[in-house]
C-alpha angles and dihedrals in degrees: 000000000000132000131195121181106185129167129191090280110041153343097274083182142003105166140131106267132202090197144000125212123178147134128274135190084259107041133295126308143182133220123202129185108293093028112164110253102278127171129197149182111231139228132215093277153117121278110204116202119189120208112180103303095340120102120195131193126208135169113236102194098207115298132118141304130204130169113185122156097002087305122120124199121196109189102183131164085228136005123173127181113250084232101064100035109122099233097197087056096046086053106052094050095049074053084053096044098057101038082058097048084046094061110101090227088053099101094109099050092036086105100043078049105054082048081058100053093041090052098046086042087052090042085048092042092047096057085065118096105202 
């Protein structure tokens, strides 16, 4: 099956694929070779590909997913490869995120705070290669 990941500023992936594992609105799910059409809204989150043996990681910031004739579509704001994420990055601004969801006045960012947290948790998950 075939996989595209593709965000409004470039193709982030286009290869053959064994699995797909991503996260949906309602929870995470997996699609294998043969899979019935589906189509989803997607979650800050990792999508995991397995190719053989390989396993990548990459963020999907949100977005949509379809699968269709043994072809999947990811269509994200921003996807990065778990490969090429900067940790320490990622890091300080999870440590941003939540000193500014801890401030008492912070009622009116606390959104834009908690969207913080989930992308730099997905950028730090996504380094992982379980």
């Amino acid at each position: 099956m075939h996989l595209k990941i593709i965000t409004h500023e470039k193709v982030v992936f286009d290869e053959d694929v064994d699995s797909i594992r991503t996260r949906g609105v309602d929870g995470e799910f997996g699609i294998l070779k043969g899979h019935i059409p589906v189509m989803s809204a997607l979650d800050i989150g990792v999508t995991r590909i397995t190719q053989g043996e390989e396993v990548h990681n990459f963020t999907t910031m949100g977005g949509v997913f379809q699968f269709k004739d043994d072809e999947g579509i990811i269509l994200t704001t921003t996807a990065e490869r778990g490969d090429e994420i900067d940790v320490a990055r990622a890091k300080a601004a999870l440590e941003r995120a939540k000193a500014r969801l801890a401030e008492h006045n912070a009622q009116i960012d606390a959104k834009r705070s908690e969207a913080a947290i989930a992308r730099a948790m997905a950028r730090l998950k996504a380094t992982l290669n379980e």
